[in-house]
Wavefront OBJ file of the C-alpha trace (Angstrom):
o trace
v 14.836 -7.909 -27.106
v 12.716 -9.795 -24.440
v 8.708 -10.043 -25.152
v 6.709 -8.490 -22.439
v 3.361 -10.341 -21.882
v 0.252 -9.584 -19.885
v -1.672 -12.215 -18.514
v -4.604 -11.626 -20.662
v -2.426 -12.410 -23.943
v -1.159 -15.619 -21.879
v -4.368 -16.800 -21.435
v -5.015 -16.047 -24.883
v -2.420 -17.988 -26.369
v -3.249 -20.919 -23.850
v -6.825 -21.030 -25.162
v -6.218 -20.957 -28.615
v -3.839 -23.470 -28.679
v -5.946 -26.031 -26.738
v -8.958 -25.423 -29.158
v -6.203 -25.643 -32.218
v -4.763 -28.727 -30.782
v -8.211 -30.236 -30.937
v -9.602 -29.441 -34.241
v -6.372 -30.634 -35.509
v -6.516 -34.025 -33.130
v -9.810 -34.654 -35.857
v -7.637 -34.256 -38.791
v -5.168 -36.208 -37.977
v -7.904 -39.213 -36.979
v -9.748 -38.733 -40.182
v -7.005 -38.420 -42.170
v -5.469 -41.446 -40.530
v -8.909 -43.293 -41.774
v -8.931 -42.343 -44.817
v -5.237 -43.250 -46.016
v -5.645 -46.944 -44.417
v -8.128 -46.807 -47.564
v -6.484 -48.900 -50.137
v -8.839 -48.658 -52.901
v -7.952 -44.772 -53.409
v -5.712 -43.388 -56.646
v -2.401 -42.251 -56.371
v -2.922 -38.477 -57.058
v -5.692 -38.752 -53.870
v -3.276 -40.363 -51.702
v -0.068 -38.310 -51.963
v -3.194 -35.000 -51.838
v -4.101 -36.641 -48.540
v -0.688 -36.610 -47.791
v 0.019 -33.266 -47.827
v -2.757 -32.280 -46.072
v -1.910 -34.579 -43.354
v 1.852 -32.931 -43.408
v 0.403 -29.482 -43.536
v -2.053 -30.720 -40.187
v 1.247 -31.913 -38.347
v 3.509 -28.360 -39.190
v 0.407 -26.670 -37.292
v 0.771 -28.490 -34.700
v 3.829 -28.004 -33.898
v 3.345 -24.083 -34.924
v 0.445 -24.274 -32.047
v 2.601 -26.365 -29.525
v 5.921 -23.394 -30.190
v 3.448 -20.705 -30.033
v 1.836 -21.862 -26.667
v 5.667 -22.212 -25.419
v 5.963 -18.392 -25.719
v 3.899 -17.279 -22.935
v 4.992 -17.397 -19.146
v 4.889 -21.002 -17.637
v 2.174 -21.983 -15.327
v 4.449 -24.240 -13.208
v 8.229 -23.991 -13.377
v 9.476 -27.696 -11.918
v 12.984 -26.908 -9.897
v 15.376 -29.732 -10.000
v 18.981 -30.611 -9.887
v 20.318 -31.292 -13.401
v 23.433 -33.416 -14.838
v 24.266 -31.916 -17.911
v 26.391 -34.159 -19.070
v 23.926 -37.253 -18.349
v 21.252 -35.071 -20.511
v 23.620 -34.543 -23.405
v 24.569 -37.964 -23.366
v 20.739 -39.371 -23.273
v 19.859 -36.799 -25.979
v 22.794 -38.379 -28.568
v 20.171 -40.626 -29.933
v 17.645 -37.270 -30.684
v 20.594 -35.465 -32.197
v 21.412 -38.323 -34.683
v 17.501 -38.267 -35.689
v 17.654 -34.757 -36.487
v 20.965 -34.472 -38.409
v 20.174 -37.459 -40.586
v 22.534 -39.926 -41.820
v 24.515 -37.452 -43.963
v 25.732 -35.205 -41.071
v 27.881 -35.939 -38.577
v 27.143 -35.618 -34.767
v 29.347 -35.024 -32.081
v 28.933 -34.686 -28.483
v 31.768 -33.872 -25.770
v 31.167 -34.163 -22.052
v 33.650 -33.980 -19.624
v 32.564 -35.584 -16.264
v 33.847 -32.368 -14.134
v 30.749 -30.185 -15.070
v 28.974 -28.129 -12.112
v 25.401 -29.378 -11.524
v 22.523 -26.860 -12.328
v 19.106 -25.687 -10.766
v 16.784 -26.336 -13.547
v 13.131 -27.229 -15.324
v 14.795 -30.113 -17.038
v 12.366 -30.239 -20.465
v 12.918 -26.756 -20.655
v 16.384 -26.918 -21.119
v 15.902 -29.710 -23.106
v 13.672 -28.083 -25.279
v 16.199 -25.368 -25.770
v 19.429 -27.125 -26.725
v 17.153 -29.542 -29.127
v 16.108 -26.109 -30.962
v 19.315 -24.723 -31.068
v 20.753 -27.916 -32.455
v 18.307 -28.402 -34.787
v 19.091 -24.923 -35.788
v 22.721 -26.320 -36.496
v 21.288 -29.523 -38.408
v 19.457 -27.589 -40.887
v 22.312 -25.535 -41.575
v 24.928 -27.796 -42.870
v 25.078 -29.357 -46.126
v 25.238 -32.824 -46.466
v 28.587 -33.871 -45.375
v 28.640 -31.333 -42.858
v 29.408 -31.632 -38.657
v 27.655 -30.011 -35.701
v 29.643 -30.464 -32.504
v 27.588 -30.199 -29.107
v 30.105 -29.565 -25.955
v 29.857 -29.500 -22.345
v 31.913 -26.327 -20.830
v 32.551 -26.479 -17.009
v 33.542 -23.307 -16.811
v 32.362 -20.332 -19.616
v 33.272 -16.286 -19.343
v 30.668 -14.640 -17.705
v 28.226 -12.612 -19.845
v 28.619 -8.472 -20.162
v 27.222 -6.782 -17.089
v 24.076 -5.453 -18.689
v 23.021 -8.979 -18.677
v 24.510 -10.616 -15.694
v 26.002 -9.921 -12.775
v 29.993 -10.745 -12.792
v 30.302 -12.797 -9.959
v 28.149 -15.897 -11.159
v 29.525 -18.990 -11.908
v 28.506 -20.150 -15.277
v 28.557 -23.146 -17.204
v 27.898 -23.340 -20.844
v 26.559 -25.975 -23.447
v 28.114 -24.614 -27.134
v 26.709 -25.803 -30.624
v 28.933 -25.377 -33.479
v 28.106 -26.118 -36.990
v 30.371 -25.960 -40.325
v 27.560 -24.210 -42.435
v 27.884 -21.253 -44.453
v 27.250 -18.669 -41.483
v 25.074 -15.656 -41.184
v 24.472 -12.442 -42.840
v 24.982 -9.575 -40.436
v 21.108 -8.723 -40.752
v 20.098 -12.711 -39.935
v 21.996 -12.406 -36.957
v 20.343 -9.325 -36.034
v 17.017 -11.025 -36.305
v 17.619 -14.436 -34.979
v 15.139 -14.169 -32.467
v 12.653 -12.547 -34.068
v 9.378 -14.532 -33.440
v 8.586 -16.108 -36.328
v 11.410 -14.803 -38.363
v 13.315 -17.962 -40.207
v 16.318 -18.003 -42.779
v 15.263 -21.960 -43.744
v 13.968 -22.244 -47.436
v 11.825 -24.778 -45.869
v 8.075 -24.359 -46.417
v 6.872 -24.933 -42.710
v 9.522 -23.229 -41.149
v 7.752 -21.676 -38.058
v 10.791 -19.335 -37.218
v 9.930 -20.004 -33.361
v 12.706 -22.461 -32.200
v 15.034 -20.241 -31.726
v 12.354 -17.687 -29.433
v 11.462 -20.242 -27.218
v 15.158 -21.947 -27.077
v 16.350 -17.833 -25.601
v 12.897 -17.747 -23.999
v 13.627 -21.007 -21.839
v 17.056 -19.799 -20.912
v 16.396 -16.229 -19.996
v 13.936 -18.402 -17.130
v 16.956 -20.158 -15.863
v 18.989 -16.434 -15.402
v 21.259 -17.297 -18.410
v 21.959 -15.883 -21.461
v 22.212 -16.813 -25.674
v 25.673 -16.005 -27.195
v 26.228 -16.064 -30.600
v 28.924 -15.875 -33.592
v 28.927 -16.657 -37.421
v 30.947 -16.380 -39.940
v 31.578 -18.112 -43.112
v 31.950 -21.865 -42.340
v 30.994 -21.648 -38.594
v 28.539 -20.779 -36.967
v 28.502 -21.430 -32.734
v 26.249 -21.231 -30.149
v 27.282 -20.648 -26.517
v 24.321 -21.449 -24.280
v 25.211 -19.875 -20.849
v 23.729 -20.987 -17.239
v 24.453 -20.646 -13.685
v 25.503 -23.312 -12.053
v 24.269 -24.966 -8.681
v 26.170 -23.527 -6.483
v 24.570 -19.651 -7.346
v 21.361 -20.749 -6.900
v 21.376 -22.307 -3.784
l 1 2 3 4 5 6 7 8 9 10 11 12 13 14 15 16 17 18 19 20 21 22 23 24 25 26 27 28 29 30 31 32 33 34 35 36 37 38 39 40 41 42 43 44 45 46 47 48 49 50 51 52 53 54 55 56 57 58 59 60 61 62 63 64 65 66 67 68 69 70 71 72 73 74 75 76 77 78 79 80 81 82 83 84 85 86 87 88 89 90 91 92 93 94 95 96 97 98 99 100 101 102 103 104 105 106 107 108 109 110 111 112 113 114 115 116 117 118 119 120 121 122 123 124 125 126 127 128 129 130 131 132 133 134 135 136 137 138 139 140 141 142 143 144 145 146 147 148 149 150 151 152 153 154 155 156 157 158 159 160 161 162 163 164 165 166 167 168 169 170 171 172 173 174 175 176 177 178 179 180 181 182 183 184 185 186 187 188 189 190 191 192 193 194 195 196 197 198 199 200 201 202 203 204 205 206 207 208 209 210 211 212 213 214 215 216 217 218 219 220 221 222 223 224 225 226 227 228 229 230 231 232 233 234 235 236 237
């Protein structure tokens, strides 16, 4: 399912998120102040504290939210994947934590790609925090560079393109048949965790549905993989 949007709702969403984002600028200050206090109790400190964590998971519901709409400015660009992969190792470690094991493959023969680089970004850092939050501790998500990927079915793409594809493949317990049906659901989320915003995975098929590629995904029990598929330089030029 793609979203259709008018340009009323984008502006909308653009609005709201800039006057969010503000009010919740103050909060953070204040709050900021008022836990440098060192005179307060315990109880009002670790209150504070969740108020301050609840401040920074709207935030970043605002900041998905405004990712939704259409983009203002789309900034065209030759991309190295494998250079972006490689710079983002660091990121990937941060999200999986200590207990999960990261790895990235990236063969050097990779077509180029005609791309907004931080959206791309944006959407393999979703997907593989998808993966992170999957596995248990102890587990492995595997992020790999594909030079050359089967194309999509025709109802989404046209045969001849050339693709390339990023995969992300975790060892978790996989998906039920109705998760997988509404994966990208806005604001739908299978994460027991309290903030879950159930957007990262909209904006990560959002992003690459700009680029003329497509999300392909399987799951079953003890592996879950996503194929992220985009054409390479050559069919856009």
């Amino acid at each position: 399912m793609q979203i259709e949007h008018t340009e009323f709702q984008d502006q909308l969403v653009r609005g709201l998120a800039h006057r969010m984002n503000n009010i919740l600028t103050l909060f953070h200050g204040y709050l900021g102040l008022l836990l440098d206090n060192k005179k307060l109790d315990k109880a009002t400190v670790e209150g504070l504290a969740r108020i301050q964590e609840g401040a920074r998971a709207a935030s970043d519901l605002m900041d998905r939210t405004h990712s939704l709409v259409r983009p203002s400015t789309v900034v065209w660009r030759e991309l190295d994947l494998a250079e972006m992969l490689r710079r983002l190792r660091p990121v990937f470690d941060e999200m999986c934590g200590t207990k999960t094991k990261v790895h990235v493959r990236c063969p050097e023969d990779v077509p180029r790609i005609w791309a907004d680089v931080g959206r791309v970004k944006t959407a393999v850092l979703e997907i593989v925090r998808n993966a992170c939050e999957a596995v248990a501790p102890g587990g492995s998500v595997t992020v790999e560079l594909h030079a050359e990927a089967p194309a999509p079915p025709p109802s989404q793409a046209k045969q001849s393109i050339k693709w390339v594809c990023i995969s992300v493949t975790d060892n978790g317990p996989g998906m039920s048949k109705h998760a997988l049906e509404r994966l990208f659901t806005p604001f739908f989320s299978t994460k027991k965790k309290e903030n879950a915003a159930g957007l990262g995975l909209t904006v990560a098929r959002g992003f690459v549905q700009q680029h003329g590629g497509v999300i392909r995904l399987s799951s079953e029990p003890g592996k879950t993989v996503f194929h992220i598929l985009l054409p390479s330089r050559s069919d856009r030029a």
